[in-house]
One Martini backbone bead per residue (centre of mass of N, CA, C, O) as a GRO file, in nm:
protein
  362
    1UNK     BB    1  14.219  13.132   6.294
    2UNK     BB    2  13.927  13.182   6.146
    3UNK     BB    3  13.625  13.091   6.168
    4UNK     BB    4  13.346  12.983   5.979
    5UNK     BB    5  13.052  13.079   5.931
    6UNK     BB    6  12.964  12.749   5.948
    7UNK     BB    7  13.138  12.640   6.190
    8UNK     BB    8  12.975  12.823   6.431
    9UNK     BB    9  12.680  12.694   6.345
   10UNK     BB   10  12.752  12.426   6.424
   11UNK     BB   11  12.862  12.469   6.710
   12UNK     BB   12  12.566  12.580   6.809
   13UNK     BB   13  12.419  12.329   6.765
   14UNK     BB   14  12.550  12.076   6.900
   15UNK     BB   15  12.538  12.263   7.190
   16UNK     BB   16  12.194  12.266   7.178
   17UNK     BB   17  12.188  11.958   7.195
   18UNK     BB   18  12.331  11.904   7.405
   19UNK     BB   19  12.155  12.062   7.607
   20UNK     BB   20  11.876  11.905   7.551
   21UNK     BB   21  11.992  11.634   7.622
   22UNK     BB   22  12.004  11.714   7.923
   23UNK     BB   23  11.744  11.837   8.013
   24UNK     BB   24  11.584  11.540   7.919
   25UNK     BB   25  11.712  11.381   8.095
   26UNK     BB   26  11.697  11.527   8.393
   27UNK     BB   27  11.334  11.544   8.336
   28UNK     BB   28  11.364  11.187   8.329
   29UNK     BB   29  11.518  11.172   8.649
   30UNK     BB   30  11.259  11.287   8.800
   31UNK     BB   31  11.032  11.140   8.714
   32UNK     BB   32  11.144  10.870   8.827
   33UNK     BB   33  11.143  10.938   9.084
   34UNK     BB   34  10.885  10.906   9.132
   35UNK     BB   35  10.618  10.808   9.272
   36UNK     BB   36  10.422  10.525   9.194
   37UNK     BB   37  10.036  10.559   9.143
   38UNK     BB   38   9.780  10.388   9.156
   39UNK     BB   39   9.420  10.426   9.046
   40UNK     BB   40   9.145  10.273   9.159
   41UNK     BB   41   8.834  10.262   9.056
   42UNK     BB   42   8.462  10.226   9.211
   43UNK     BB   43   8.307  10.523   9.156
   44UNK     BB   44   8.052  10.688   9.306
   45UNK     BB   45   8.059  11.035   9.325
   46UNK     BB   46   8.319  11.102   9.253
   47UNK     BB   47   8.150  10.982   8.957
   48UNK     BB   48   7.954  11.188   8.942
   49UNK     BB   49   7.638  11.322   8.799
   50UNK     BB   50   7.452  11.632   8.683
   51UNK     BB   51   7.232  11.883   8.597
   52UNK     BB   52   7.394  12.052   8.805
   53UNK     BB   53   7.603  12.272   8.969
   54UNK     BB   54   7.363  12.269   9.251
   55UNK     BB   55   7.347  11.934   9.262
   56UNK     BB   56   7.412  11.739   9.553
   57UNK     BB   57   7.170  11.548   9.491
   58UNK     BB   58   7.012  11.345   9.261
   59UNK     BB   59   7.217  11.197   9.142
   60UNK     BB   60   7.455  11.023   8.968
   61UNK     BB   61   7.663  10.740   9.017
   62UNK     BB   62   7.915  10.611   8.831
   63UNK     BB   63   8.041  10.745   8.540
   64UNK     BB   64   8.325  10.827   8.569
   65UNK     BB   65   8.637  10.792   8.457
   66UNK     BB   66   8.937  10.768   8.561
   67UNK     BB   67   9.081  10.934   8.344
   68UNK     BB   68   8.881  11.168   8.414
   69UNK     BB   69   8.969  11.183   8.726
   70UNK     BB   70   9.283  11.289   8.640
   71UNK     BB   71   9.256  11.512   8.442
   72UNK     BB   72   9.090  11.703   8.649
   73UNK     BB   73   9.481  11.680   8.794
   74UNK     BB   74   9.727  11.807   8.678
   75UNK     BB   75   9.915  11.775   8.922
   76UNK     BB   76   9.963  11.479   8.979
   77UNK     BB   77  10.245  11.529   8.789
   78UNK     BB   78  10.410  11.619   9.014
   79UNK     BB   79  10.369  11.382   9.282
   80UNK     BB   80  10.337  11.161   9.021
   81UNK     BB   81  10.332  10.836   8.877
   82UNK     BB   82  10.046  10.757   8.676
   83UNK     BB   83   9.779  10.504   8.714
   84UNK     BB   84   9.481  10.396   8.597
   85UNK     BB   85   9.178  10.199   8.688
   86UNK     BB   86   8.916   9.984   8.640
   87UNK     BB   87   8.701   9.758   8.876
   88UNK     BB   88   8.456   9.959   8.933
   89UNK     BB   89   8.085  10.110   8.881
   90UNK     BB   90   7.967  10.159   9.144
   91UNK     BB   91   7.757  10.239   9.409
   92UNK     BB   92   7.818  10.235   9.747
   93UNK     BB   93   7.556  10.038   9.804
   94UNK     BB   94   7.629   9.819   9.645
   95UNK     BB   95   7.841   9.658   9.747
   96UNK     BB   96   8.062   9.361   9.712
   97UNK     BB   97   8.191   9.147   9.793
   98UNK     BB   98   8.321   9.036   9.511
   99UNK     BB   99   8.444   9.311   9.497
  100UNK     BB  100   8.641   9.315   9.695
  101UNK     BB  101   8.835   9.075   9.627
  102UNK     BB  102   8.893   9.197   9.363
  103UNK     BB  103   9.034   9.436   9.481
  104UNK     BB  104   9.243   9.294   9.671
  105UNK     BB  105   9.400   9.106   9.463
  106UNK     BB  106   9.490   9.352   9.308
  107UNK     BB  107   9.670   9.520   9.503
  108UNK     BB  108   9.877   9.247   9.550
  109UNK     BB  109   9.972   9.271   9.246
  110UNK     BB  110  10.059   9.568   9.257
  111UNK     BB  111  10.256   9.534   9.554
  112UNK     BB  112  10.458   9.342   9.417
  113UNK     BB  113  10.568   9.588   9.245
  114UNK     BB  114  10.805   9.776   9.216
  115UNK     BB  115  10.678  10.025   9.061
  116UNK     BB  116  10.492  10.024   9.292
  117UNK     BB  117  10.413  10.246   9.578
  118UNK     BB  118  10.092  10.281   9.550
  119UNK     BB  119   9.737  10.353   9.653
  120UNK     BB  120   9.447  10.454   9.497
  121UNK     BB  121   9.103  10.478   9.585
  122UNK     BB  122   8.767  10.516   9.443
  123UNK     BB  123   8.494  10.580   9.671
  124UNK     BB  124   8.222  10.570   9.784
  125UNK     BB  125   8.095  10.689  10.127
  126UNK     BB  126   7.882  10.482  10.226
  127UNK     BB  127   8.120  10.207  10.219
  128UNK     BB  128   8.415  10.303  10.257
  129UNK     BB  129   8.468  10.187  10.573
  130UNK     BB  130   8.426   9.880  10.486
  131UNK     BB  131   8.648   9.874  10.269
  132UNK     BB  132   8.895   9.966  10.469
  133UNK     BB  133   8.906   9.719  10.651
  134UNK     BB  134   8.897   9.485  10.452
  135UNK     BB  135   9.205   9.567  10.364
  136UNK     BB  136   9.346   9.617  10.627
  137UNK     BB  137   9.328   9.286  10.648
  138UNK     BB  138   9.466   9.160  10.335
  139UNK     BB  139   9.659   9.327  10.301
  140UNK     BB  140  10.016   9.229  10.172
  141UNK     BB  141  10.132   9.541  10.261
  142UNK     BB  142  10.316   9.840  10.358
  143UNK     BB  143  10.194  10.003  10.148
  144UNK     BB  144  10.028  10.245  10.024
  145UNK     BB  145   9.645  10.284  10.121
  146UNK     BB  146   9.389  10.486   9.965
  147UNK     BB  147   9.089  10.637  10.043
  148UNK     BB  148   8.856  10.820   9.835
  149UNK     BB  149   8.595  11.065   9.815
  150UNK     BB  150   8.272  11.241   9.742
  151UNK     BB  151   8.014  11.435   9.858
  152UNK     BB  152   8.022  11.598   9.557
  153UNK     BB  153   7.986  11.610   9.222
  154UNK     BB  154   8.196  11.647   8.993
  155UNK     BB  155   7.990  11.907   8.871
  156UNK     BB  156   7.967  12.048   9.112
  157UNK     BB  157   8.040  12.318   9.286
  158UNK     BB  158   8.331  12.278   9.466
  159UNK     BB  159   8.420  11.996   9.426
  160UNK     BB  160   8.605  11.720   9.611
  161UNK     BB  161   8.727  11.533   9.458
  162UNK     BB  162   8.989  11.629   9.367
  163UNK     BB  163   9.150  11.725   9.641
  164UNK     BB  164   9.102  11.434   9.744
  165UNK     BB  165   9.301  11.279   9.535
  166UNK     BB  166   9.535  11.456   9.596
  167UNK     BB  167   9.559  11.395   9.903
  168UNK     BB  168   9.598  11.078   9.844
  169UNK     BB  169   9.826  11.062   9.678
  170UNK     BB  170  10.022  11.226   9.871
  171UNK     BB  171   9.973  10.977  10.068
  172UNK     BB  172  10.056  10.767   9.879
  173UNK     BB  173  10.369  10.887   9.814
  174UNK     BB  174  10.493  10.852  10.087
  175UNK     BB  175  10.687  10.723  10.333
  176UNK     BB  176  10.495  10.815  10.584
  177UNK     BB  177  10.259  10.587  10.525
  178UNK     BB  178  10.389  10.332  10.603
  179UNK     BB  179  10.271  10.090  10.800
  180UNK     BB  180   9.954  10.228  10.830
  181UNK     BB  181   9.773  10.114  10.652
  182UNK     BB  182   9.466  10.185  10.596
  183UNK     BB  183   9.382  10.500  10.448
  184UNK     BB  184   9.158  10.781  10.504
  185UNK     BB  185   9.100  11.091  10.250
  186UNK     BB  186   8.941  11.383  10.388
  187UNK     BB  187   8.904  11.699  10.440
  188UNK     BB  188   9.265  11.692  10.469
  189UNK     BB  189   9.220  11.418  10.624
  190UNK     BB  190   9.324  11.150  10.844
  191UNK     BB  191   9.224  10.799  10.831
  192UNK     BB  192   9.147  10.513  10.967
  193UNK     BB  193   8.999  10.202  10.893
  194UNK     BB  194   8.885  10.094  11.200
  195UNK     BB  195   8.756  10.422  11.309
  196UNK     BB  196   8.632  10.517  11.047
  197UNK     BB  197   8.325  10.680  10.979
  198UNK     BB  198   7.998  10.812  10.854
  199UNK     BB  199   7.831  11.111  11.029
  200UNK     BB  200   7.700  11.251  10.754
  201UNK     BB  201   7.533  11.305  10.493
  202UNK     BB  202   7.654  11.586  10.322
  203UNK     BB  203   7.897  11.677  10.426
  204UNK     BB  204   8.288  11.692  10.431
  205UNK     BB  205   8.265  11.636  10.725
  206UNK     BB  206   8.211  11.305  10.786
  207UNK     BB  207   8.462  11.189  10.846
  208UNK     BB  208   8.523  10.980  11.155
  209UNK     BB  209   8.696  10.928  11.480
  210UNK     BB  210   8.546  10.932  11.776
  211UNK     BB  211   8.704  10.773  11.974
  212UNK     BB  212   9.026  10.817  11.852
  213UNK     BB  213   9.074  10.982  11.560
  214UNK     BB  214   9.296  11.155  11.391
  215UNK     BB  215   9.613  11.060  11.239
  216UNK     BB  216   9.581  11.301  11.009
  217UNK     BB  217   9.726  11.531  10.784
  218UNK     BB  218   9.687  11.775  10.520
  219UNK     BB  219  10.012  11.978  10.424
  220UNK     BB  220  10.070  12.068  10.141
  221UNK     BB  221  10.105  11.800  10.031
  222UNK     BB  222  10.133  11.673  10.314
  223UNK     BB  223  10.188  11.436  10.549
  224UNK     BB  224  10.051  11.457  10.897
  225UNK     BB  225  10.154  11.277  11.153
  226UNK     BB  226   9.992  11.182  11.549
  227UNK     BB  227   9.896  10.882  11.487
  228UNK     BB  228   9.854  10.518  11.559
  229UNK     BB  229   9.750  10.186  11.562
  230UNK     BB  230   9.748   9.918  11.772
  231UNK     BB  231   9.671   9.763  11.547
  232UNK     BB  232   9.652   9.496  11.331
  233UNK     BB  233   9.773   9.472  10.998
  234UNK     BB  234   9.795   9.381  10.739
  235UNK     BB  235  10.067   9.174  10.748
  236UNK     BB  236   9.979   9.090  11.050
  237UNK     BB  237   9.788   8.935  10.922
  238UNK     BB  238   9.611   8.584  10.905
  239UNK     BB  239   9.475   8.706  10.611
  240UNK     BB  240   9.392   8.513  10.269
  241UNK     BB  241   9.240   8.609   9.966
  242UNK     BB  242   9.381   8.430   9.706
  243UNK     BB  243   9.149   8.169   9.716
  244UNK     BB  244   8.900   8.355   9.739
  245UNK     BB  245   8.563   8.341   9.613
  246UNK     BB  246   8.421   8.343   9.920
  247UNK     BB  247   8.206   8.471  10.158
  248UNK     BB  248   8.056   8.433  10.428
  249UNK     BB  249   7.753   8.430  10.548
  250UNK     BB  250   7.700   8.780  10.705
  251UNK     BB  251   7.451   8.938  10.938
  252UNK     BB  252   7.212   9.218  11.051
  253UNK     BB  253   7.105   9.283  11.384
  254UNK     BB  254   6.894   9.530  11.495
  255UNK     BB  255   6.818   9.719  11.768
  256UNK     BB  256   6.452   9.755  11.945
  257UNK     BB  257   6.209   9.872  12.035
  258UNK     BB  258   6.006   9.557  11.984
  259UNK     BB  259   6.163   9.310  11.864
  260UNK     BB  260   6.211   9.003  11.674
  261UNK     BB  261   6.314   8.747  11.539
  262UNK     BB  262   6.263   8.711  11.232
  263UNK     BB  263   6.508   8.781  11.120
  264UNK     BB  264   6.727   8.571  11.220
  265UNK     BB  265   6.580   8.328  11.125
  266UNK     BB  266   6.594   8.390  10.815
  267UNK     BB  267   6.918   8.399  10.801
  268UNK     BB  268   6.924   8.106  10.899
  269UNK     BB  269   6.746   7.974  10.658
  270UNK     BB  270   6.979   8.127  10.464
  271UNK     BB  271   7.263   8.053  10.541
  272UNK     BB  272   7.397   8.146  10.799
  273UNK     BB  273   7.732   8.161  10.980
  274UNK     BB  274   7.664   8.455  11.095
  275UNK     BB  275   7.602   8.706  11.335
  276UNK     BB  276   7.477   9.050  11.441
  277UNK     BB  277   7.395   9.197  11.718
  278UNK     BB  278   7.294   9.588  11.742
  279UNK     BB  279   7.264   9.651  12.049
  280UNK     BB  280   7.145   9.830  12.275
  281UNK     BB  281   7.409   9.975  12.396
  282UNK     BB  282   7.628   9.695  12.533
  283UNK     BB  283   7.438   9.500  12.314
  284UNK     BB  284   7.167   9.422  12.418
  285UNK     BB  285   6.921   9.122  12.501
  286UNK     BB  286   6.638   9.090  12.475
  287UNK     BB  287   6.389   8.895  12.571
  288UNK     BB  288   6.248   8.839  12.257
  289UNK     BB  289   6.542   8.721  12.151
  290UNK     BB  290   6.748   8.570  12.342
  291UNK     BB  291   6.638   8.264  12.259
  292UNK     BB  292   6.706   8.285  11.965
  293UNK     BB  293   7.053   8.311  11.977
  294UNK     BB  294   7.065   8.027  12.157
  295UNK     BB  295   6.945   7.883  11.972
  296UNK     BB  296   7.173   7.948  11.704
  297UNK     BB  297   7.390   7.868  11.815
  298UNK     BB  298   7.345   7.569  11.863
  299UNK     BB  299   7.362   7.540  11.515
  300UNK     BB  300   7.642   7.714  11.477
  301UNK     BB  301   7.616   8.022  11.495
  302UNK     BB  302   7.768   8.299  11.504
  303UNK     BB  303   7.740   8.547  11.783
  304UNK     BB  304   7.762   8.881  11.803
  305UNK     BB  305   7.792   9.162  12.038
  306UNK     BB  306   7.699   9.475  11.966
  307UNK     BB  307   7.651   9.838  11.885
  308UNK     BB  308   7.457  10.133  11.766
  309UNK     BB  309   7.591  10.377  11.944
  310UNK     BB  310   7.915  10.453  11.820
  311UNK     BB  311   8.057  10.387  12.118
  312UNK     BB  312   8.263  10.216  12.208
  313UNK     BB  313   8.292   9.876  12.448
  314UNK     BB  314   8.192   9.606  12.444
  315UNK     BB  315   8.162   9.410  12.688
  316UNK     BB  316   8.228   9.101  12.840
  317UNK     BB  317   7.991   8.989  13.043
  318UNK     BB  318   7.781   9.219  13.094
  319UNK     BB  319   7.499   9.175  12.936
  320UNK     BB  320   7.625   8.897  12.907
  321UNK     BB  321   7.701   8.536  12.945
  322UNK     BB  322   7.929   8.462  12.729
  323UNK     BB  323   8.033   8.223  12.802
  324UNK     BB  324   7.806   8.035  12.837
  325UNK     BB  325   7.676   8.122  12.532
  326UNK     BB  326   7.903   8.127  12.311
  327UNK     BB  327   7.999   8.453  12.210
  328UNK     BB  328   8.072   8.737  12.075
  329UNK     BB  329   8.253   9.029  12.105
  330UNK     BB  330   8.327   9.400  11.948
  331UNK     BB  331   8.419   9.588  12.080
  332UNK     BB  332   8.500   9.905  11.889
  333UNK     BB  333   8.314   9.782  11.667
  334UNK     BB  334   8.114   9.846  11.411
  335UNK     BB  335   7.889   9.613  11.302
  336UNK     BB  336   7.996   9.648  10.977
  337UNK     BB  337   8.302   9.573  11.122
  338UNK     BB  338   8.225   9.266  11.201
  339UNK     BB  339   8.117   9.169  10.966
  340UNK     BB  340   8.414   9.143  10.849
  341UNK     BB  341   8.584   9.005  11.044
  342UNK     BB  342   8.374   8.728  11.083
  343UNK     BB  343   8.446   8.639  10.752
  344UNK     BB  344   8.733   8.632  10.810
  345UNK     BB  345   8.732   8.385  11.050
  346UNK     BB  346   8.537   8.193  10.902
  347UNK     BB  347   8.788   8.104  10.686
  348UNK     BB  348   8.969   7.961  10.976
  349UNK     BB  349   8.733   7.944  11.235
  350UNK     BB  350   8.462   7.852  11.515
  351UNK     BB  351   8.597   7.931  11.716
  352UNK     BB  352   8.511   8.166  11.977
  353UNK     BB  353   8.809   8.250  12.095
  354UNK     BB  354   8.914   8.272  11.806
  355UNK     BB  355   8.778   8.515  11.773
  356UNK     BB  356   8.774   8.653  11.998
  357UNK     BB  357   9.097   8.751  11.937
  358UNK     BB  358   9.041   8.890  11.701
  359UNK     BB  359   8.906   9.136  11.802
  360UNK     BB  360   9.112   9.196  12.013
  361UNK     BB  361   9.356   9.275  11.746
  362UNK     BB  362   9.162   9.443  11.512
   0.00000   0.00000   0.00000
């Protein structure tokens, strides 16, 4: 018996509506399988913009808000399933205790949630390796967390802040990211927070880990990693700053031919809870300084003794008596990130063994 055509036609859309129907299944739980990734914006160059194509320096830093610098990177919705969040939007040369709290607190609840797989921070590079140690510090999650930044202002020729995103999202969005800390990935490149530092005022290619190297690369959109960090990170440490409103004032004071106490009173006169001096060669302190230091302990200010030189660890008791002084030396953190390991140690105890512990921890 013939069907009418009128009831061929009704079976083939029928058919046409299944296979529709499957395909957008289909379609919809490839997607649901990516991994969800947050981009937290925190402004910096990679949200700058400039007068010209060719001008990558007098830019203005922190103008393109995060949703355009994802819309920017059409591929990352292959990557992951993506969200953006404005945490802040300041030149990180600006970048505030403030700020960090804030963001940390944010990433703690974000990586709390199951459908949150990872984050990606951008934030400007001057300060970028100070804010991957803080949150190194006190993320309690081991979830990827990676922070990535540009050279080079969005609008420039050759901008690197896009691949730099997409390379982000990817080692943000891998289960082989887990359990490294944090992790900072420019560059092509991965480097851990507590050993990577920013070494070239303009190049692509500034972010290193002198000491001890780069844990990983981007290849192909995937990271290949080489090497982990055996300091204790995020779940592991001590700290956490889910009720901490401030952090404890701590600065540094440089070291140099002909130095004098000025800046050190300054600091202790103004309220601070601990110093770091970055002094020249393993720590060194001036002879016209360091009694300024030792009156300071006495006062009960914790006094680190770092050094400027970029690499390398300060001895303890090597140029100081450290035993004695009632000291804490800064192992191979650069004085920036001592300075932040010390604000967060006065969180817990002003025991210089027990910082002296921390520091030698993490």
């Amino acid at each position: 018996m013939k069907m009418h055509n009128s009831s061929l036609q009704t079976t083939a859309l029928l058919a046409s509506y299944a296979l529709m129907a499957v395909l957008s299944a289909t379609a919809a739980g490839q997607e649901q399988k990516l991994p969800n990734v947050t981009i937290l914006a925190t402004g910096g160059t990679i949200a700058g913009t400039a007068a010209a194509a060719t001008q990558v320096a007098g830019y203005t830093s922190a103008k393109v808000p995060v949703e355009q610098l994802i819309d920017a990177v059409p591929d990352l919705k292959k990557v992951a399933n993506i969200k953006g969040e404005q945490v802040a939007q300041v030149a990180s040369e600006s970048m505030t205790n403030d700020v960090w709290l804030k963001l940390a607190k944010r990433i703690n609840v974000l990586l709390a949630q199951q459908d949150v797989d990872g984050i990606v921070v951008t934030h400007g590079t001057d300060t970028l390796e100070e804010t991957a140690y803080f949150l190194n510090l006190v993320v309690k999650s081991a979830k990827p967390v990676v922070l990535v930044g540009a050279m080079r202002p969005s609008t420039a020729i050759s901008a690197d802040g896009p691949f730099n995103i997409y390379n982000g999202v990817a080692v943000a969005a891998s289960k082989a990211s887990a359990g490294r800390g944090v992790l900072v990935s420019l560059n092509d490149q991965i480097n851990g927070a507590r050993d990577v530092t920013k070494m070239n005022t303009m190049t692509v290619d500034t972010f290193r880990a002198p000491d001890f190297g780069l844990v990983g690369y981007v290849v192909g959109g995937q990271p290949q990693f080489y090497r982990t960090s055996t300091r204790k990170h995020t779940t592991e440490t001590e700290f956490d700053v889910t009720n901490v409103e401030t952090l404890p004032a701590v600065d540094i004071v440089y070291g140099y031919a002909n130095m004098n106490r000025i800046p050190l009173d300054a600091f202790v006169a103004a309220g601070d809870k601990g110093i770091i001096h970055a002094g020249v060669g393993d720590g060194s302190l001036a002879a016209q300084v360091k009694p300024a230091l030792i009156e300071i302990r006495k006062k009960g200010v914790i006094i680190v003794r770092s050094s400027r030189t970029g690499g390398g660890p300060v001895v303890r008791n090597g140029e100081a008596n450290d035993d004695d002084l009632d000291f804490v030396v800064s192992d191979t953190l650069s004085p920036q990130k001592a300075r932040i390991l010390l604000m967060l140690a006065l969180t817990k105890t002003n025991n210089t063994k027990e910082i002296q512990r921390m520091f030698y921890t993490y």
